[in-house]
C-alpha positions in Angstrom: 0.0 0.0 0.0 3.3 2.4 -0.4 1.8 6.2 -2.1 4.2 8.7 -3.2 4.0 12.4 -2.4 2.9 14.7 -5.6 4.5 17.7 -6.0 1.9 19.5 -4.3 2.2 17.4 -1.0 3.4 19.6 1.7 4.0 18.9 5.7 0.9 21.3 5.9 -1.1 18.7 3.7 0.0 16.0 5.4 -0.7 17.5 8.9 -4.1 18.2 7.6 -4.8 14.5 6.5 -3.9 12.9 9.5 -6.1 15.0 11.3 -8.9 14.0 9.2 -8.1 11.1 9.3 -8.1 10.9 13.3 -11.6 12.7 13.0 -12.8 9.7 11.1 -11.5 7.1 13.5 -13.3 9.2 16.0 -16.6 9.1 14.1 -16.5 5.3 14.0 -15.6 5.2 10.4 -14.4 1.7 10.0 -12.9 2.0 6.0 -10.7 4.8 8.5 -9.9 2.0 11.0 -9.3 -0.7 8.5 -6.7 1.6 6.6 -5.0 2.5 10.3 -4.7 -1.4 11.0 -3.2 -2.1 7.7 -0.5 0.1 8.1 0.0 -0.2 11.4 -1.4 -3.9 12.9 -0.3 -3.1 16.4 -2.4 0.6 16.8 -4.3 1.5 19.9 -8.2 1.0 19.8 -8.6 4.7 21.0 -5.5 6.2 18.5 -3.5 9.7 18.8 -2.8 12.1 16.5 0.9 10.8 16.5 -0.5 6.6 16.1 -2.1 8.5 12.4 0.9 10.0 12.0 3.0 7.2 11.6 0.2 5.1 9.6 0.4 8.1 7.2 4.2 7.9 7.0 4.2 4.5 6.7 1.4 4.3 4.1 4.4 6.3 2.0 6.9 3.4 3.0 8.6 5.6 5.2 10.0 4.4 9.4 8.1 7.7 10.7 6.5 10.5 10.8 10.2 12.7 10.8 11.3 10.9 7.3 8.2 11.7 6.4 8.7 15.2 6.9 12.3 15.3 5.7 11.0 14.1 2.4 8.0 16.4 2.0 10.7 18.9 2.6 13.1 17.4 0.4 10.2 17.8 -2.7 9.0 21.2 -1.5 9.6 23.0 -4.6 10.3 26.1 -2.1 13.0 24.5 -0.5 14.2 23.4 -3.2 14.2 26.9 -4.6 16.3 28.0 -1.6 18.6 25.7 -1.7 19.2 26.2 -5.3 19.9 29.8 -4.8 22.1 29.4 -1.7 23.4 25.7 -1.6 25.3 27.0 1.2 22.5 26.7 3.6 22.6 23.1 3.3 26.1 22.5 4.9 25.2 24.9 8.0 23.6 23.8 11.0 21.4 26.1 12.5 21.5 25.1 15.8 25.0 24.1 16.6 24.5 22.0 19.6 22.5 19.6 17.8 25.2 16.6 16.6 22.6 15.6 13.0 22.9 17.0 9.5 20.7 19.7 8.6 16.8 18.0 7.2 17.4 18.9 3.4 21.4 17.1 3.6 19.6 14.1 5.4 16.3 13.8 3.5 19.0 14.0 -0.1 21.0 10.9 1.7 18.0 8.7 2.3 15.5 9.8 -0.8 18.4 10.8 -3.6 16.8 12.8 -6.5 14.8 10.2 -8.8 
């Protein structure tokens, strides 16, 4: 059941389908249960926002909701654009005291251009 994100998928998309999603579970909608349980077999009876989450990521073939994010903002064709025009961004860490590669260097190692 792997999807693939479309060039207009965005973390703001995503964010907004899992939280339909939960509404659905909710609401006793069991087509919204029965997709939960097939991507994640082991999921609460009474799920989380973050339980969606990773069915959604998952769903894409994807560990998690993070490398789910990474790669939304990997495609975003605005980060893209930014890192186009300034490449340089990409080898900086923003917040130094943090030990991991910035999200666009990380999200290019695991999901290489295609």
């Amino acid at each position: 059941m792997s999807r693939t994100l479309t060039p207009d998928s965005s973390l703001e998309t995503l964010k907004k389908e899992a939280k339909r999603w939960l509404k659905a579970l909710r609401g006793g909608d069991a087509e919204a249960r029965r997709r939960l349980l097939a991507a994640t077999p082991a999921a609460p009876a009474d799920p989380s926002l973050r339980d969606v989450q990773l069915a959604l990521a998952r769903e894409h073939g994807l560990p998690g909701w993070a490398a789910l994010d990474d790669l939304a903002m990997a495609r975003s064709s605005t980060a893209a654009s930014i890192l186009t025009r300034w490449p340089e961004i990409d080898t900086h860490d923003l917040y130094p005291t943090n030990q991991h590669p910035s999200r666009g260097h990380r999200a290019r190692q695991l999901y290489p251009q295609q």
